[in-house]
C-alpha positions, 0 to 999 in steps of 0.5 A: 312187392309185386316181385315178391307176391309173383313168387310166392303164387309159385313157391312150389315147382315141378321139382318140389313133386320128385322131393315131396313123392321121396321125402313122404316115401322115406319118412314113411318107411322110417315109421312104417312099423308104428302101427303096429306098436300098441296103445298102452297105460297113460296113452289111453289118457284122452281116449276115454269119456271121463277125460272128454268131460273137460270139453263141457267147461269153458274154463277149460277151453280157454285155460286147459293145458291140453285142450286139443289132446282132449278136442282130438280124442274125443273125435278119434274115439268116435271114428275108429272105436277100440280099432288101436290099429286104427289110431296109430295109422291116424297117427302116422297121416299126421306125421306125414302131413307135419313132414309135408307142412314143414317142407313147404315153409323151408321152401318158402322161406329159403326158396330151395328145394334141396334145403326144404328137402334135408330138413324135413327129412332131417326133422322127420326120421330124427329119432332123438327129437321125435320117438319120445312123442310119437311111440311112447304110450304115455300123457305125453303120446301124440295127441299132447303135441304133435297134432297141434304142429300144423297150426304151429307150422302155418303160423310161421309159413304166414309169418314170412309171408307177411314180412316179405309182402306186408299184406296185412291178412298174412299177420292175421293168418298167422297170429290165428293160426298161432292162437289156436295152436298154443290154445289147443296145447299150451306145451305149444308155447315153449316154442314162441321165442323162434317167433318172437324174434324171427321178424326182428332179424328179418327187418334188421338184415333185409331192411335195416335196423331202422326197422327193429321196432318193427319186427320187435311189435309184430314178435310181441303179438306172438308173445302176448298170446303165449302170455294170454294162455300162460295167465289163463292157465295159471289163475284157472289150474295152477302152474305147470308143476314148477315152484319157482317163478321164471324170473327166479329161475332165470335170475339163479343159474348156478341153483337151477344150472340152466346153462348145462341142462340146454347144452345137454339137450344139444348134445342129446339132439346130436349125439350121433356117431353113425358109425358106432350105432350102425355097427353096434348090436347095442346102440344105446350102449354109446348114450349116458348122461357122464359121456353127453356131459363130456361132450359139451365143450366139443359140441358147443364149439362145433356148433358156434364154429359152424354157425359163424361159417355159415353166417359169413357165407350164406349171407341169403339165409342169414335170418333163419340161420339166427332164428334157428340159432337164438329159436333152439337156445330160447326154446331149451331154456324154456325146456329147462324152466319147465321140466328140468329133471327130465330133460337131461334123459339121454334117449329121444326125449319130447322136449327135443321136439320143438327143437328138432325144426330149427336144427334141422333148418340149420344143418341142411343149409351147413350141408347145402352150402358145403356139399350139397349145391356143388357138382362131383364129389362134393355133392356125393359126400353130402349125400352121403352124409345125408344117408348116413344119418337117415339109416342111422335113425331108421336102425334106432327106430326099428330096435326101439319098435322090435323092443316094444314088440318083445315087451308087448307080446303078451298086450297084443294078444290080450288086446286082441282076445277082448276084442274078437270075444265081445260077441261070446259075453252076456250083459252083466258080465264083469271081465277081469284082465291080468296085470301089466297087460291091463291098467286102469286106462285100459280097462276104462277104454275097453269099458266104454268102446266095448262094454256098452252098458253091458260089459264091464273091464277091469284090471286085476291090479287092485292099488287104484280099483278093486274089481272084487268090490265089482262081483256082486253087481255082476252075474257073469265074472271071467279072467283073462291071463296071457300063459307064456307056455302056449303064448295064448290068452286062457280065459277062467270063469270065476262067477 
């Protein structure tokens, strides 16, 4: 034990700076251009007071889905205001910071700081596992998620730690950590299973399996606690949306075909031919649901190839190799479970998002152990391959972003207009904005971070409100429409 507590007062070495300095570098340059992407309809979801009003029960405390989006929120909001750019810089820190976590805990768990380095940056550019949360302006924007992974992350950082020193503070680190990740996003409980049986097959490999209950009592904390939440939720809100128990699910996989929606998300998560997408003016042109149905068979075989060859070999690592394995399994059937329409997309996808960690873990040590630990050529063929997949995600990022550029156009300068123009407007005064520009969400946003009581915005769009209902309380009434000719907003004084 001692042995062990003297390691881990050192987990990072001089090395780690070179990788940590390249990793944030290149993460960071993959990402470079999301601030500049806009906040747009459902992604204003819990920027707005409406939403923050949730935080004053304590029902939804201990029972909301999403009570660290609405907690987050209610802190950005009052930091950066109607500042989008600001948000989205916020954003891009946490990502960075997520990249950073995760390095650390595959450094701490496999004690090499080349796999800690492949993960992470396998993890952090993995634009199937990740565009769908971090850019997509939507309910599911990063707020939902992503800002609850550093519990997540830590929790499992303290979980080894615990089971390679028994100190039992580690385990309460841990289990706080875990509680207060899945507390504040209840999506954060799809991915319980990677802690569920992770100390299991630490105790049975590294201390045999006269030590199964062992692992088997410390992996049902974990679940008692995703319990906790789930019960909470259901008896306050309801379900996740899903009509059926998972126990009928679970019971009927030829009704709910489980078996081939958790295989599609493997597939979506690996479809990459590098070459194809480098080459291609159109790389979406290569992703369809008829083709990832066609690659099951190969992909699964590569997959179960691969991981009875590096089970053999890198005995080491054998625990987190088989934690990653029955982790990304668990956590696509709990994909399945819980929203089995959606996850068959063959795009970036959130639901690939959990999974994204343990896979990355995966493939950095198949590539560590094949290429990357050895001299010559082997090592510059890893590397290779390693960048490969690094410009590959970076070209899908870039077209995603410039596609968001091209569409939002005319958002920006809406945005933009309202903004640098508050000053010109007298109280009482209603702005109506044209549609797509502005929706509801927008128009609430700018109401409260500009308006301040004297300045109402509303969209033009009249299936949800009806601005014309809003004239009469109004002395002062505008619009505001984007005129493609001039590629200018043109502001109308209706009142």
């Amino acid at each position: 034990m001692q042995h062990n507590l003297a390691n881990h007062k050192s987990v990072l070495g001089k090395e780690d700076l070179f990788f940590i300095i390249t990793l944030i570098l290149l993460c960071g340059y993959a990402y470079r251009l999301l601030p500049q992407i806009n906040i747009t309809s459902d992604g204003f979801m819990h920027l707005y007071l409406k939403s923050l009003q949730a935080l004053h029960s304590w029902n939804y405390w201990l029972a909301g889905f999403d009570v660290g989006a609405t907690l987050f929120g209610a802190i950005l909001v009052r930091l950066f205001g109607s500042n989008i750019e600001a948000y989205l810089w916020f954003e891009l820190g946490v990502i960075l910071f997520i990249d950073l976590l995760f390095y650390l805990l595959v450094k701490t768990i496999t004690k090499s700081s080349i796999i800690a380095f492949v993960s992470s940056l396998i993890a952090g550019v993995s634009y199937f596992g990740t565009w769908n949360v971090y850019g997509t302006p939507c309910y599911c924007f990063f707020l939902e998620r992503v800002v609850n992974m550093p519990f997540i992350i830590t929790s499992f950082i303290f979980l080894h730690l615990f089971l390679e020193t028994e100190r039992i503070r580690f385990i309460g680190l841990s289990l706080l950590l875990f509680f207060f990740g899945v507390g504040l996003g209840h999506v954060e409980l799809i991915i319980t299973p990677a802690f569920m049986v992770y100390p299991v097959i630490w105790y049975v490999i590294h201390k045999r399996s006269k030590f199964f209950i062992d692992g088997v009592l410390v992996g049902t904390a974990y679940i008692s606690i995703s319990g906790f939440f789930t019960r909470m939720q259901r008896l306050t809100f309801g379900n996740w949306g899903t009509e059926w128990t998972f126990l009928e699910f679970f019971l009927n996989s030829s009704k709910y075909d489980y078996f081939k929606a958790s295989a599609l998300q493997l597939v979506h998560w690996s479809q990459y031919p590098p070459l194809s997408i480098l080459l291609s003016s159109n790389p979406f042109s290569h992703i369809s649901i008829p083709g990832a149905q066609k690659s099951i068979p190969l992909v699964l075989t590569i997959y179960l190839l691969t991981m009875l060859y590096i089970y053999k070999n890198v005995t080491q690592h054998r625990a987190i190799i088989v934690t990653s394995v029955i982790g990304v399994l668990g956590i696509t059937l709990l994909n399945s479970y819980v929203k089995l329409p959606e996850i068959i997309v063959p795009n970036s996808n959130r639901y690939l998002y959990f999974p994204t960690f343990f896979l990355s873990i995966f493939w950095a040590i198949v590539l560590w152990y094949t290429f990357l630990k050895h001299a010559g050529v082997r090592f510059y063929v890893g590397v290779t391959i390693l960048g490969s997949y690094y410009l590959a995600n970076v070209i899908l990022i870039d077209n995603i972003i410039h596609e968001n550029f091209k569409w939002s156009e005319s958002t920006r300068a809406i945005f933009t207009y309202v903004r640098e123009n508050r000053y010109k407007l007298e109280p009482n005064t209603l702005v109506v904005v044209s549609w797509p520009e502005f929706w509801v969400q927008e128009a609430h946003f700018f109401t409260e971070q500009l308006g301040k009581g004297e300045v109402t915005y509303a969209t033009e769009i009249t299936n949800m409100s009806d601005w014309k209902t809003l004239v009469p309380q109004n002395d002062h009434v505008i619009m505001l429409r984007y005129n493609t000719e001039c590629a200018c907003v043109k502001e109308t004084k209706i009142k």
